[in-house]
SEMARVEX-921367 format. One record per residue (C-alpha): residue number from 1; residue in one letter; chain; x, y, z. Coordinates in steps of 0.001 Angstrom, whole numbers. Example, Ala and Ser with C-alpha at 12.3 -4.5 7.8 and 13.67 -1.06 7.14 Angstrom:
<sites>
@k->1, r->A, c->A, u->12300, v->-4500, w->7800
@k->2, r->S, c->A, u->13670, v->-1060, w->7140
</sites>
This chain:
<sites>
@k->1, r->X, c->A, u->81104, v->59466, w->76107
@k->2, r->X, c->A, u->83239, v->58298, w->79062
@k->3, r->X, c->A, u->86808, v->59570, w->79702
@k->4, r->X, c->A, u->89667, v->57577, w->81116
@k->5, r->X, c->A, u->91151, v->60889, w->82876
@k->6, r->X, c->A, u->93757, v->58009, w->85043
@k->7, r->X, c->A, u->94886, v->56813, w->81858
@k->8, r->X, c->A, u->95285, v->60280, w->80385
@k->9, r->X, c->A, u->96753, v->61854, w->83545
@k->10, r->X, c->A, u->99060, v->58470, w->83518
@k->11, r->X, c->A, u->100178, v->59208, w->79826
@k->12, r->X, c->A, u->100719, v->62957, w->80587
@k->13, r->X, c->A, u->103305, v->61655, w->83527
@k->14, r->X, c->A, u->104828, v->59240, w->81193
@k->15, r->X, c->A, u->105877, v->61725, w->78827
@k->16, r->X, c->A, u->107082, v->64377, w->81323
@k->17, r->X, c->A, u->109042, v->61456, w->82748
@k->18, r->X, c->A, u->110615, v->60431, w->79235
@k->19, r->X, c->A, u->111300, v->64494, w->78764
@k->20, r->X, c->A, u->112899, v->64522, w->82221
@k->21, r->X, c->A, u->115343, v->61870, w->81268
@k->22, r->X, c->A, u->116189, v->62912, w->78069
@k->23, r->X, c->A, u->117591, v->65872, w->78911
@k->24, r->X, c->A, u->119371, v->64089, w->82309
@k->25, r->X, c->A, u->120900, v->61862, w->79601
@k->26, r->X, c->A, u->121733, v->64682, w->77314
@k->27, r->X, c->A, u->123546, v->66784, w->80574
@k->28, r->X, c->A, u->125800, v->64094, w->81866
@k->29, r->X, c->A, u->126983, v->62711, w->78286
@k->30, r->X, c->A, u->128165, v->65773, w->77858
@k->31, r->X, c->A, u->132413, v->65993, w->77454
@k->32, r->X, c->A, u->133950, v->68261, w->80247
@k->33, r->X, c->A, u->134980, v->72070, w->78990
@k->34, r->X, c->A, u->137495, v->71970, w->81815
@k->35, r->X, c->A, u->139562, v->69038, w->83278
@k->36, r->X, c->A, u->140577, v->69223, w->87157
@k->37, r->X, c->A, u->143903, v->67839, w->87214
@k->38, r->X, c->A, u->146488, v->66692, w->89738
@k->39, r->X, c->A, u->149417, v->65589, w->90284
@k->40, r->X, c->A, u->152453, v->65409, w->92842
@k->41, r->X, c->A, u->156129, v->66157, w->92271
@k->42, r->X, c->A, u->159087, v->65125, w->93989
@k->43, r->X, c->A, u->162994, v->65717, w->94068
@k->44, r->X, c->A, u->165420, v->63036, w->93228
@k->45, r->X, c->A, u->165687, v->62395, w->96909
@k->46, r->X, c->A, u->162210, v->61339, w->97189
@k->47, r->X, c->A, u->162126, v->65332, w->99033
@k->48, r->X, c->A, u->158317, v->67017, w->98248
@k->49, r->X, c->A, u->159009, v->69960, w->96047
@k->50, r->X, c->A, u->157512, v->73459, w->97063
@k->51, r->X, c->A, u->158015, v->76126, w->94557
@k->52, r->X, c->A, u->155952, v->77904, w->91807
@k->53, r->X, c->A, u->156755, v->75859, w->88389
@k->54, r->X, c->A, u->156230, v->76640, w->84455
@k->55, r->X, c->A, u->154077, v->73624, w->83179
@k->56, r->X, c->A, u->152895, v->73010, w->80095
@k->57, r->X, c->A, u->150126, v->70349, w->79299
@k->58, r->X, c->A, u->149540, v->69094, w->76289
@k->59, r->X, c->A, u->147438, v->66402, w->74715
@k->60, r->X, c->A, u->148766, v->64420, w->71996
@k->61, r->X, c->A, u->146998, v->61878, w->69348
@k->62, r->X, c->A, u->149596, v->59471, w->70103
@k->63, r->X, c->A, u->151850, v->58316, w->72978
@k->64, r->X, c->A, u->155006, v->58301, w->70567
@k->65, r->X, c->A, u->155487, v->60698, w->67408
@k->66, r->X, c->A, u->151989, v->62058, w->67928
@k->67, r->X, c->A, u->150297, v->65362, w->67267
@k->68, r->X, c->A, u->149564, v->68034, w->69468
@k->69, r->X, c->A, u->146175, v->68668, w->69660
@k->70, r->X, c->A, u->145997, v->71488, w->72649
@k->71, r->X, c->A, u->148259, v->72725, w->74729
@k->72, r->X, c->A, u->148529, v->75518, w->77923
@k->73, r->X, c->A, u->151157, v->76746, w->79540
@k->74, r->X, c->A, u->150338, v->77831, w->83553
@k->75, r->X, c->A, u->152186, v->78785, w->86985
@k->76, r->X, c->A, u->151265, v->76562, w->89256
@k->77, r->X, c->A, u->152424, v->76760, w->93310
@k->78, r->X, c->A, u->153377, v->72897, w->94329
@k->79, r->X, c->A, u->153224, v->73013, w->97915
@k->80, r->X, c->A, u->154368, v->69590, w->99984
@k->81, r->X, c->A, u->154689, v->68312, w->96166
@k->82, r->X, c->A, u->150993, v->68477, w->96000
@k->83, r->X, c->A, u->149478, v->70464, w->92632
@k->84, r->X, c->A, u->145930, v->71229, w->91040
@k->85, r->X, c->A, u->145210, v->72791, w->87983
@k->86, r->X, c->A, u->142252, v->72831, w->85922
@k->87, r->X, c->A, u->142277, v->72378, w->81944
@k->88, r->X, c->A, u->140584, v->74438, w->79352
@k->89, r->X, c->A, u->139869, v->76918, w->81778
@k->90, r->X, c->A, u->140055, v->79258, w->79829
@k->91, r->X, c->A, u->137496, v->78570, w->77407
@k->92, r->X, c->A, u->137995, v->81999, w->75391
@k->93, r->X, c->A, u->140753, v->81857, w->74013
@k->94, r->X, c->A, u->142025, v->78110, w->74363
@k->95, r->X, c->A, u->139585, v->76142, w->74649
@k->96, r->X, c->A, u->139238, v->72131, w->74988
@k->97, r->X, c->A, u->137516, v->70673, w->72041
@k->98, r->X, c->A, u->135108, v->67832, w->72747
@k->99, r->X, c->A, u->135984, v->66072, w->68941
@k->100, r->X, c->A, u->139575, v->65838, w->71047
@k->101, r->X, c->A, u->137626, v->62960, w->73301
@k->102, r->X, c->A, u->136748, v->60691, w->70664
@k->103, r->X, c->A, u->139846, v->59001, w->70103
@k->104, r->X, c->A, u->142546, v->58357, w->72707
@k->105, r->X, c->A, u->144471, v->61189, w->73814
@k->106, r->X, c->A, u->148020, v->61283, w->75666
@k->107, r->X, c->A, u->148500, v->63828, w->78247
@k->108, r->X, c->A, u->152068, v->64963, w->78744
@k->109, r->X, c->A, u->153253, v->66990, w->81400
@k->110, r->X, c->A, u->156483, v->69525, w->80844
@k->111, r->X, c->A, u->158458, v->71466, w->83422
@k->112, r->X, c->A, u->160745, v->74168, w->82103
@k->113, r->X, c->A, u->163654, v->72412, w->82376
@k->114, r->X, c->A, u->161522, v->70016, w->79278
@k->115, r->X, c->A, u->161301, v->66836, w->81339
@k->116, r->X, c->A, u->158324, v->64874, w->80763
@k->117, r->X, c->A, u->157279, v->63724, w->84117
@k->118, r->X, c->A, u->153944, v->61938, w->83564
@k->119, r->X, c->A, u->151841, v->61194, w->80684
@k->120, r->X, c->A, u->148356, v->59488, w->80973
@k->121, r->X, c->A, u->146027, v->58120, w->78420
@k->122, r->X, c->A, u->142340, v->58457, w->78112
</sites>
């Protein structure tokens, strides 16, 4: 009896290779615990703000008369109007829910003084 080892050494490869990319594909369809997020503020004379600011970010199922489906309050320094924050991160106690990603979400951003400065859909 005669064995094909190239075949069987090619089939071996094939499947590691099929393994391999179903689990790449698995990884990077995954929906982001945390969202980096940023933004820049400015004064009504156009004027970079740079101060330490209240915000509060919350996601909504709708643009108007929508539910809030998460929310998160954080300090955040604006320096030259410039700020970053990340979302979710803390995954604890307030975590982002990937079953929030499968509809369209509306992102609203509040300063203490309760304007809504910028909202963003998915």
């Amino acid at each position: 009896m005669k064995l094909n080892i190239e075949g069987l050494f090619m089939s071996r490869i094939l499947v590691f290779v099929t393994a391999i990319l179903f689990c790449a594909s698995t990884v990077f369809s995954a929906v982001p615990q945390i969202i980096n997020y940023q933004g820049s503020l400015s004064d009504s004379g156009g004027s970079p703000v740079n101060s330490t600011l209240n915000m509060t970010f919350t996601f909504y199922d709708a643009e108007t008369l929508g539910t809030a489906l998460w929310q998160e309050v954080q300090s955040v320094d604006v320096v030259n109007g410039v700020f970053s924050v990340q979302l979710g991160a803390d995954t604890a106690s307030n975590p982002l829910d990937p079953a929030f990603f499968e509809d369209p979400l509306f992102l609203y951003l509040e300063l203490t003084q309760n304007l809504i400065l910028q909202q963003i859909q998915k």
